[in-house]
TIKEDO-767745 format. One record per residue (C-alpha): residue number from 1; residue in one letter; x, y, z. Coordinates in pm, 1 decimal. Each point is the difference from the previous one (the first is absolute). Example, Ala and Ser with C-alpha at 12.3 -4.5 7.8 and 13.67 -1.06 7.14 Angstrom:
REM TIKEDO-767745
<k: 1 | r: A | east: 1230.0 | north: -450.0 | up: 780.0> .
<k: 2 | r: S | east: 137.0 | north: 344.0 | up: -66.0> .
***
This chain:
REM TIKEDO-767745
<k: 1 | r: X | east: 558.8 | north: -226.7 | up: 529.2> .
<k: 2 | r: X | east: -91.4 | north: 353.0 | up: 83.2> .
<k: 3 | r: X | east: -341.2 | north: 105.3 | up: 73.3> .
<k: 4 | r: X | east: -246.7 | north: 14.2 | up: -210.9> .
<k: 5 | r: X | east: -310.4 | north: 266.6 | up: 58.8> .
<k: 6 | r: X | east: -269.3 | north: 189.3 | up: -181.0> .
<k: 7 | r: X | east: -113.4 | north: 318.6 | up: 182.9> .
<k: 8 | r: X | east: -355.8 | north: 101.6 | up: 48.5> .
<k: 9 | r: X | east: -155.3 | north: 308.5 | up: 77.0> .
<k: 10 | r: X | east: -324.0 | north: 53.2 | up: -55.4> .
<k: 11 | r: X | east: -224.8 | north: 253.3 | up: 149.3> .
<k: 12 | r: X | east: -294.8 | north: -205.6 | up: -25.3> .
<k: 13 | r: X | east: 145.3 | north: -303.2 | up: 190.9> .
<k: 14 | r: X | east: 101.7 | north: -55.1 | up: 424.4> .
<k: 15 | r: X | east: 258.1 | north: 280.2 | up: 8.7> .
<k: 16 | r: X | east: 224.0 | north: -253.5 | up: 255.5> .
<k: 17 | r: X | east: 24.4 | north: -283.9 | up: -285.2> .
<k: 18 | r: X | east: 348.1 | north: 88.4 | up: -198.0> .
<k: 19 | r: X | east: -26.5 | north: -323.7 | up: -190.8> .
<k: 20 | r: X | east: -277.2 | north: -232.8 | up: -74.4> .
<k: 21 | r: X | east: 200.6 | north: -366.7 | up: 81.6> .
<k: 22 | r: X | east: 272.7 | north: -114.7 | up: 198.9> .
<k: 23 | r: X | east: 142.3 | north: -331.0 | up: -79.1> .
<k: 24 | r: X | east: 150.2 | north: -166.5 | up: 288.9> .
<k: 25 | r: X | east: 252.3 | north: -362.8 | up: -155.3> .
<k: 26 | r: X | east: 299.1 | north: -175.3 | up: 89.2> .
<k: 27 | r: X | east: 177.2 | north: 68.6 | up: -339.4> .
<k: 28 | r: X | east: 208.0 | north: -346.5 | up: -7.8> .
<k: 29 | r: X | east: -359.5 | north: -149.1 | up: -0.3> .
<k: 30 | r: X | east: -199.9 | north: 210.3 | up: -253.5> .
<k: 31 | r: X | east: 149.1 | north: 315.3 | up: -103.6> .
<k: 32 | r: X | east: 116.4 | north: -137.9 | up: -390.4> .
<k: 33 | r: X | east: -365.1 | north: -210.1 | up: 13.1> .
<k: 34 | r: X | east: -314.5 | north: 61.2 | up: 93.4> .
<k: 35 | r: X | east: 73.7 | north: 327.4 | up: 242.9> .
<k: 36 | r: X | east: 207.7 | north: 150.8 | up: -351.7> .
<k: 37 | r: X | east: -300.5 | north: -62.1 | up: -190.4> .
<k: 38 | r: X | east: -273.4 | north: 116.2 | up: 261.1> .
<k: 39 | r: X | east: 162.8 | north: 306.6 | up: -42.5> .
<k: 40 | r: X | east: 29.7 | north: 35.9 | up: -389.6> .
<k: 41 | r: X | east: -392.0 | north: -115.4 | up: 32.1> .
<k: 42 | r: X | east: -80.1 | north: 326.4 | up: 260.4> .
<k: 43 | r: X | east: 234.7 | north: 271.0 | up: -177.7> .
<k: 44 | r: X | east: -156.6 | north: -90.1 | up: -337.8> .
<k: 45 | r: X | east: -366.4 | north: 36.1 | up: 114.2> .
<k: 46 | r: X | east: 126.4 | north: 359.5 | up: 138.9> .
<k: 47 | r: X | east: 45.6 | north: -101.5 | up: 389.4> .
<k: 48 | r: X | east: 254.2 | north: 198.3 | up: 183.5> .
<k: 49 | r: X | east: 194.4 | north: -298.4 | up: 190.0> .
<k: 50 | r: X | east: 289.4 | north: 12.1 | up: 218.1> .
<k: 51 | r: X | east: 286.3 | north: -278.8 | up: -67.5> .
<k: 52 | r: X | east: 317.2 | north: 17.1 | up: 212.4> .
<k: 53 | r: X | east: 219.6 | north: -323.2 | up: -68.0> .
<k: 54 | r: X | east: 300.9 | north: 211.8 | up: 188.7> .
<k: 55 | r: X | east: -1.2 | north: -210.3 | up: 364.2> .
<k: 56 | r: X | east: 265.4 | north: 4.5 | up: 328.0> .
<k: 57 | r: X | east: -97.5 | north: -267.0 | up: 196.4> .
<k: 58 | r: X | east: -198.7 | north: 133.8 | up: 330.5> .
<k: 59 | r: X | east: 54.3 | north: 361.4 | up: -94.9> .
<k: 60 | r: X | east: -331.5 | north: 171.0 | up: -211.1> .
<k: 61 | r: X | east: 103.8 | north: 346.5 | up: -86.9> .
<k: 62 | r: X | east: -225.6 | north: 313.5 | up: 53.5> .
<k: 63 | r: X | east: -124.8 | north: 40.6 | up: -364.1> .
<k: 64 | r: X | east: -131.5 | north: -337.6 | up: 2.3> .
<k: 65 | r: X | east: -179.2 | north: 44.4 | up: 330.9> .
<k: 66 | r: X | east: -133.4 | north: 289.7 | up: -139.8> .
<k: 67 | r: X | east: -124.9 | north: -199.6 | up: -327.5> .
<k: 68 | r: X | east: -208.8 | north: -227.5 | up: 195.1> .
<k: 69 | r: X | east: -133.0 | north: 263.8 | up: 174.0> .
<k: 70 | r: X | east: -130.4 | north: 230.3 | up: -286.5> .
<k: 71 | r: X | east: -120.7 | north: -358.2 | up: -207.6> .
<k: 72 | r: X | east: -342.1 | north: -54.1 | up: -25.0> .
<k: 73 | r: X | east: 13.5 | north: -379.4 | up: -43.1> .
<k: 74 | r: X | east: 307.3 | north: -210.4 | up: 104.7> .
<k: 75 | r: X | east: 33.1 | north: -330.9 | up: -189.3> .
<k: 76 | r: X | east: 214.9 | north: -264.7 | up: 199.8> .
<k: 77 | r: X | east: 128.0 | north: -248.6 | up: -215.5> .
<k: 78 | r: X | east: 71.9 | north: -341.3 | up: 218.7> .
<k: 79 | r: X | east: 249.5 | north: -235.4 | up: -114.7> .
<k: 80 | r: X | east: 196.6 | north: -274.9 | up: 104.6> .
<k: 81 | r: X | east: 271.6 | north: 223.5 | up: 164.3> .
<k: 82 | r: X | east: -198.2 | north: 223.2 | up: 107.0> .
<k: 83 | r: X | east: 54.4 | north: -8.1 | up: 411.0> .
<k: 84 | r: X | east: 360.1 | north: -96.3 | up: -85.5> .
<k: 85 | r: X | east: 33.7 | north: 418.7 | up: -36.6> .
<k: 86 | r: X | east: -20.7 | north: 190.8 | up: 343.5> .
<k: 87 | r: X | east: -10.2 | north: 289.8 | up: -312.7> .
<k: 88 | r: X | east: -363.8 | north: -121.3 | up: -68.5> .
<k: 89 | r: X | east: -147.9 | north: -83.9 | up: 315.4> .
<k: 90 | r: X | east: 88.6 | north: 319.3 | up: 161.2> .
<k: 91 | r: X | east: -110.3 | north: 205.4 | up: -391.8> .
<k: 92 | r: X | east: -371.6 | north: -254.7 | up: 92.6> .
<k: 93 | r: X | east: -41.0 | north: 113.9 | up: 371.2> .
<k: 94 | r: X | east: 32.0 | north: 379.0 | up: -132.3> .
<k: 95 | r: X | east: -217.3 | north: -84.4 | up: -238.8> .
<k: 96 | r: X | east: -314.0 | north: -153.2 | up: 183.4> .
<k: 97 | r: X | east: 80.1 | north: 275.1 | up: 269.9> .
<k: 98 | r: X | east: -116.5 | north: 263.2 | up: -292.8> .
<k: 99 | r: X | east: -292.3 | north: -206.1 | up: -90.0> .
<k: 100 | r: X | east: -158.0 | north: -17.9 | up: 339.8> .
<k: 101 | r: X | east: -5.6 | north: 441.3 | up: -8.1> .
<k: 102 | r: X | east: -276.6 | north: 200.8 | up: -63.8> .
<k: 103 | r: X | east: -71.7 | north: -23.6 | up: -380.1> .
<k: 104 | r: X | east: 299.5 | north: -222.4 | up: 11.9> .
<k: 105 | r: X | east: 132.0 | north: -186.0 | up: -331.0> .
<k: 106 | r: X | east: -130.2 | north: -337.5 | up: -123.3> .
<k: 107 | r: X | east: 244.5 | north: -297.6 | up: 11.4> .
<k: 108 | r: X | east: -40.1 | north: -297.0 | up: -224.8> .
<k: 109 | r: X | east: 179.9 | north: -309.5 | up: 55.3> .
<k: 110 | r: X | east: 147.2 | north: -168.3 | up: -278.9> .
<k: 111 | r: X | east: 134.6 | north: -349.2 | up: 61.0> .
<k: 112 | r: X | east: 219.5 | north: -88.4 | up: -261.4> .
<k: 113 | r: X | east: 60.5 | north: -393.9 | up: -26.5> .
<k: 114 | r: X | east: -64.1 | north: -18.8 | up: 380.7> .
<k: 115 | r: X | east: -294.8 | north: -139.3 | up: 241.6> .
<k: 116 | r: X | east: -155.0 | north: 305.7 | up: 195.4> .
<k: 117 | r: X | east: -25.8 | north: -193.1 | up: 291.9> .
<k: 118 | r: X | east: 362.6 | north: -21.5 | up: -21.1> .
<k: 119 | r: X | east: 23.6 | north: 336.2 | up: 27.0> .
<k: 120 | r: X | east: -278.0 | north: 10.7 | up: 271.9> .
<k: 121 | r: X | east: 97.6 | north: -205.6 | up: 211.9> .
<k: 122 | r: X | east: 400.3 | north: 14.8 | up: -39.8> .
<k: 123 | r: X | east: 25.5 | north: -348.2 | up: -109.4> .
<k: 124 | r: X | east: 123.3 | north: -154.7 | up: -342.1> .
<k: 125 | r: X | east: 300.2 | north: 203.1 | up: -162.4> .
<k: 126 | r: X | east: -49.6 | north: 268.3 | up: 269.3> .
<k: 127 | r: X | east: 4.8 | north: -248.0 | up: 261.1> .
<k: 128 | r: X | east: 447.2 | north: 7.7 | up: 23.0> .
<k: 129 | r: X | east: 7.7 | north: 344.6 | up: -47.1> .
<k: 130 | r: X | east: -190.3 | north: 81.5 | up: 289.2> .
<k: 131 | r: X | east: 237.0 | north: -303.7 | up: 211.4> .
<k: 132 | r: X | east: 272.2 | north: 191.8 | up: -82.9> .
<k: 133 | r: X | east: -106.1 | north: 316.7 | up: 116.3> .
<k: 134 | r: X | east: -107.3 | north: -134.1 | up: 352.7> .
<k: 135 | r: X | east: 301.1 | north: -187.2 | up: 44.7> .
<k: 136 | r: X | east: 203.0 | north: 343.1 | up: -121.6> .
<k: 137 | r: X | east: -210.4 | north: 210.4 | up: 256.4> .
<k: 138 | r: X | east: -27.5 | north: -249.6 | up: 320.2> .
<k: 139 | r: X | east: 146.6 | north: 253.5 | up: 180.4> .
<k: 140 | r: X | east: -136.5 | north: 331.3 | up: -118.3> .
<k: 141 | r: X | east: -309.8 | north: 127.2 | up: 124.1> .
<k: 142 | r: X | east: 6.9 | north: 257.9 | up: -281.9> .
<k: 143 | r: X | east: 76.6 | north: -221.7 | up: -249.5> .
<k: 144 | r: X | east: -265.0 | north: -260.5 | up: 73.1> .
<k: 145 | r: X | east: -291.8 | north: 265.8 | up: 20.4> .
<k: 146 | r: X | east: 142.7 | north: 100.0 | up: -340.3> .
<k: 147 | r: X | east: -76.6 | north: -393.7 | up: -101.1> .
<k: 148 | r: X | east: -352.4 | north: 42.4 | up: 159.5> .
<k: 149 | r: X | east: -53.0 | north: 291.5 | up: -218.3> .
<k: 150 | r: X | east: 106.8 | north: -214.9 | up: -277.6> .
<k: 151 | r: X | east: -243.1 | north: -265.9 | up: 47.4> .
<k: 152 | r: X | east: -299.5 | north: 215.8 | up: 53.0> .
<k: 153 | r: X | east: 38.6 | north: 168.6 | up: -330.0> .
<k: 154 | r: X | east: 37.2 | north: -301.0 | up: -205.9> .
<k: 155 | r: X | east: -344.1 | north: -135.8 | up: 218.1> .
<k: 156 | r: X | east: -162.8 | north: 316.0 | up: -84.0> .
<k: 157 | r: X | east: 99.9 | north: 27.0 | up: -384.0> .
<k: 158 | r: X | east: -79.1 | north: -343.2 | up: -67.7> .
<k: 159 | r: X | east: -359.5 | north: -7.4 | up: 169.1> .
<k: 160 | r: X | east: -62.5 | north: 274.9 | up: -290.2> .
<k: 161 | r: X | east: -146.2 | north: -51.8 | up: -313.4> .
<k: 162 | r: X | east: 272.5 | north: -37.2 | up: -265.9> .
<k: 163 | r: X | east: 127.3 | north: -186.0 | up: -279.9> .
<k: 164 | r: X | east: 99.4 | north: -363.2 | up: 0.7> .
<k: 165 | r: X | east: 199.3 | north: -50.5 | up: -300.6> .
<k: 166 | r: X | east: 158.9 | north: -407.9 | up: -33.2> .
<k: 167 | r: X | east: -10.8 | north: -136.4 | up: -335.8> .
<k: 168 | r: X | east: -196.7 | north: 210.0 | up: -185.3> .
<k: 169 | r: X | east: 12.1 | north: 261.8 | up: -268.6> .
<k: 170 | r: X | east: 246.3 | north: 254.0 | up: 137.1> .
<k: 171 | r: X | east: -90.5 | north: 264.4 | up: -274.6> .
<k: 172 | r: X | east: -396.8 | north: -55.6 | up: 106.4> .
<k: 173 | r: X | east: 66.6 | north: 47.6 | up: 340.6> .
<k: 174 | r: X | east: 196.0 | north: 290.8 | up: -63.5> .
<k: 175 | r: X | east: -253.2 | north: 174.8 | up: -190.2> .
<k: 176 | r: X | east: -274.5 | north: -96.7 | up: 296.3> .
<k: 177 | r: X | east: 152.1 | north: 199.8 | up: 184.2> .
<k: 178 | r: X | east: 77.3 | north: 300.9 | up: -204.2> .
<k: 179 | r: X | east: -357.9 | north: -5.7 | up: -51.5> .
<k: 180 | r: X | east: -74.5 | north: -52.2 | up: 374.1> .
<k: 181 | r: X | east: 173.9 | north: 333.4 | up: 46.9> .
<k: 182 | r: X | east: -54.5 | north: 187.1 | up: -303.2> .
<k: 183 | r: X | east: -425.7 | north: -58.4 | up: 80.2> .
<k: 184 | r: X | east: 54.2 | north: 135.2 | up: 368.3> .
<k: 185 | r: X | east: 147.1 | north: 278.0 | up: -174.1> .
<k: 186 | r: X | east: -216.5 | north: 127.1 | up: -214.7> .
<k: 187 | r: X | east: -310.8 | north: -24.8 | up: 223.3> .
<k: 188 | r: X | east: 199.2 | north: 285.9 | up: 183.9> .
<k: 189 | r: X | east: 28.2 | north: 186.9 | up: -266.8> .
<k: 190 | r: X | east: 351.8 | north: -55.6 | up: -25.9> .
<k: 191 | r: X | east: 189.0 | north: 129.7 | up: -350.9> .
<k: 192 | r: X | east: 246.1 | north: -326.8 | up: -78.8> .
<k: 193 | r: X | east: 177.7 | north: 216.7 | up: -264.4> .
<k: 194 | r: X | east: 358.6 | north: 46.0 | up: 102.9> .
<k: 195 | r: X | east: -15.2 | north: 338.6 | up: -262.0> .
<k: 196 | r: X | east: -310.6 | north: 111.8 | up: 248.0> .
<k: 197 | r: X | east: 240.3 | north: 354.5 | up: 85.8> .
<k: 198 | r: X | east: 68.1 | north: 101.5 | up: -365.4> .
<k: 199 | r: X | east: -81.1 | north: 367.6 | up: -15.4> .
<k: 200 | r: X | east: -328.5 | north: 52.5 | up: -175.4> .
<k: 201 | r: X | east: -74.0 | north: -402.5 | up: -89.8> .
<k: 202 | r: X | east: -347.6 | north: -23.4 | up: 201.9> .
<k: 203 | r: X | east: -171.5 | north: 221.6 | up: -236.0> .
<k: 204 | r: X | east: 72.7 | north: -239.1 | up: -292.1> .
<k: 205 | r: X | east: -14.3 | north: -322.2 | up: 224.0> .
<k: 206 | r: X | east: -421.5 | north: 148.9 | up: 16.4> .
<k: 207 | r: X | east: -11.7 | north: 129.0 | up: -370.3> .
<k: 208 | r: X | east: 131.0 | north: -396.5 | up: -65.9> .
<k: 209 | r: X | east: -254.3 | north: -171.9 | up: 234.6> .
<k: 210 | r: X | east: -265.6 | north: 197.0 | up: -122.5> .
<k: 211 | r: X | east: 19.4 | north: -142.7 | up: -366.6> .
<k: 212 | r: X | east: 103.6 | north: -379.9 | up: 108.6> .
<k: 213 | r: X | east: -319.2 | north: -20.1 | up: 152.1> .
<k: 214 | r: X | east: 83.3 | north: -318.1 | up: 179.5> .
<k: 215 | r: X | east: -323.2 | north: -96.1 | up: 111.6> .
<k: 216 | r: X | east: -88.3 | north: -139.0 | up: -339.1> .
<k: 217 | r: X | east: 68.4 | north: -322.1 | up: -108.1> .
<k: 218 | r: X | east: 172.3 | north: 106.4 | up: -340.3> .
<k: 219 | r: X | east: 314.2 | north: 63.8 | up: -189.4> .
<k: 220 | r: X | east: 164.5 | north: 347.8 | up: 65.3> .
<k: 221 | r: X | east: 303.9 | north: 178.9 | up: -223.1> .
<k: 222 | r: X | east: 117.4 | north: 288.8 | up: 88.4> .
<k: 223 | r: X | east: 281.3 | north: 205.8 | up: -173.4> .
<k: 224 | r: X | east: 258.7 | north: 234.7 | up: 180.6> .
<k: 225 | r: X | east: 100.9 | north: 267.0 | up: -231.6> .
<k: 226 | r: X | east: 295.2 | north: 249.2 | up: 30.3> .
<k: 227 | r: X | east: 349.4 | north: 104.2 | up: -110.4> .
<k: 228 | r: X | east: 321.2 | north: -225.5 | up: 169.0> .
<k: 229 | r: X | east: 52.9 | north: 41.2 | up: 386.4> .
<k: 230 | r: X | east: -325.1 | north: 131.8 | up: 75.2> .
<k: 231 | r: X | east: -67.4 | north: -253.1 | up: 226.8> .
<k: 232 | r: X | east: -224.5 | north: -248.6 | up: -159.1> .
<k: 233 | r: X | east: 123.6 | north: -300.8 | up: 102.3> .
<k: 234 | r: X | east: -19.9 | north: 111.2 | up: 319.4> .
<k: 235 | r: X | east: -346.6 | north: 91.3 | up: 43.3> .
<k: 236 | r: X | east: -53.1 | north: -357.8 | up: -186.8> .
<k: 237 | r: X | east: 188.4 | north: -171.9 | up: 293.3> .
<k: 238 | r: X | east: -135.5 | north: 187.4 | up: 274.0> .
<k: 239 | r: X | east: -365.0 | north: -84.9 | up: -172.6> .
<k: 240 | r: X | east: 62.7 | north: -368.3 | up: -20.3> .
<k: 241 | r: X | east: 191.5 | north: -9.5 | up: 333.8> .
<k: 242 | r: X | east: -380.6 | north: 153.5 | up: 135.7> .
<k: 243 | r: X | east: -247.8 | north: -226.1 | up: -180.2> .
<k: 244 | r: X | east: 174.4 | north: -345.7 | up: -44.9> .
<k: 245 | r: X | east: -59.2 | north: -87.3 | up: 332.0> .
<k: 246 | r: X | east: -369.3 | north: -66.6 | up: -140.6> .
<k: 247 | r: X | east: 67.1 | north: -233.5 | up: -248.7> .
<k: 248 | r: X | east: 108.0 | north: -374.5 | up: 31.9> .
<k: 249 | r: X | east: 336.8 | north: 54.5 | up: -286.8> .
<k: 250 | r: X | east: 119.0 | north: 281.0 | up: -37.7> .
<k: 251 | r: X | east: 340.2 | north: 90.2 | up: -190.6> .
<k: 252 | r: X | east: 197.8 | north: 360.1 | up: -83.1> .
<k: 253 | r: X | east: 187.9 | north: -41.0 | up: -342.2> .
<k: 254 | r: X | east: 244.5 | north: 357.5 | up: 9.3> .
<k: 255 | r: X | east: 174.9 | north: 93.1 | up: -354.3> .
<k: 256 | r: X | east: -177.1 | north: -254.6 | up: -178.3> .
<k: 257 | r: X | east: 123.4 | north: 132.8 | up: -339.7> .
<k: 258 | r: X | east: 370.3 | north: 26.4 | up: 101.9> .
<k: 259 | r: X | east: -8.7 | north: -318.4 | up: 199.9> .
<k: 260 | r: X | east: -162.4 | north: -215.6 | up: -217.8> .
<k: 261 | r: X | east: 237.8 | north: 79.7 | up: -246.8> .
<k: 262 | r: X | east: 265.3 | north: -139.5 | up: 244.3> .
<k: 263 | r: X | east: -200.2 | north: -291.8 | up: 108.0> .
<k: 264 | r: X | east: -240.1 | north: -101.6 | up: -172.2> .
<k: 265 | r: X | east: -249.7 | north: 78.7 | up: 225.6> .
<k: 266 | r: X | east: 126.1 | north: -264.9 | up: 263.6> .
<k: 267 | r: X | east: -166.1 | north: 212.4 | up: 274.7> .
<k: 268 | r: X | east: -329.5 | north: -67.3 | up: -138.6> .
***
């Protein structure tokens, strides 16, 4: 699968974050599942998230180095397989290297159908992985400090508050942590509108807050008027992409009257 990215630049914001999330997965494990739909959850509530599914065992290229460096919050996804992939320890110890810099990015563990002491400690379904790669580097001094390196990032990601997710609602979890995010987000001030750099769109985003008037508990309508290809929809997106976040349910209906020709409204 090839990347998958949302860019961010926004004035107002840490000028060294290029994108808001890094997801970090063994795909065989999660990437059609729960890591697929973590990221549908994050791009629809406007989060810029960087998904690379494109992997060569032991060999991360520069661009993704460079992605986990300019992400504000890296979310490691751990699976079953996960240590089975020197791909993903080696993408963790980069990782939890960034987080411990100045103003360094937040990492929250996610372990997907797994203990976390398992992935504390090395033990359970990362206990044969981790056999395997002694055994393979007895006799490599460089190799085994590489192992060591290993070991103390899974230590120090799973000693950090995360997400334990077993039997439960997937789609609730999911949307926990979207939220988890999108909050931290907005107390910074943070637009989550991917349409944020649209020529001339922040002096109607302010002529549209203005009259929602959010504060009060009530019912709001507000009509967009224009000619075709003006850009209404647009300013309507960028709008809802920058004050859903408040809301418990939110939902974007686009083309309403052409598409609910075609389906009946099924969206709804």
């Amino acid at each position: 699968m090839a990347s998958s990215s949302s860019f961010a630049n926004n004035s107002q914001y840490h000028t060294r974050w290029k994108y808001v999330v890094f997801i970090s997965f063994i795909g065989e494990d999660t990437h059609k599942t729960f890591t697929g739909h973590l990221y549908e959850g994050l791009k629809n509530q406007g989060i810029f998230t960087f998904l690379d599914d494109n992997r060569i065992e032991d060999s991360i290229p520069e661009e993704r180095l460079k992605a986990i460096e300019v992400s504000q919050f890296a979310l490691v996804v751990f699976s079953k397989n996960f240590a089975t992939s020197r791909w993903c320890l080696n993408e963790l110890v980069k990782i939890m290297e960034c987080s411990l810099k100045e103003n360094g990015q937040t990492v929250i563990p996610i372990f997907y159908d797994v203990d976390p002491s398992h992935v504390r400690n090395q033990t359970g379904d990362f206990e044969k992985s981790f056999d395997e790669y002694e055994l393979k580097y007895k006799d490599d001094v460089e190799g085994m400090q590489k192992v060591q390196r290993w070991r103390t990032s899974l230590t120090a990601a799973a000693n950090l508050k995360g997400h334990d997710i077993h039997d439960g609602n997937e789609s609730e979890e999911i949307q926990q942590i979207v939220d988890q995010i999108s909050s931290k987000l907005c107390k910074s001030g943070y637009s989550l509108s991917s349409l944020q750099d649209v020529v001339g769109i922040n002096a109607h985003l302010e002529k549209l807050k203005s009259r929602f008037q959010i504060e009060i508990s009530d019912v709001r309508m507000i009509g967009i008027w224009g000619i075709g290809g003006v850009g209404k929809t647009t300013i309507a997106r960028a709008i809802f992409d920058t004050l859903s976040y408040r809301f418990k349910a939110a939902c974007f209906l686009a083309d309403v009257k052409e598409n609910g020709k075609k389906n009946q409204l099924h969206s709804l």
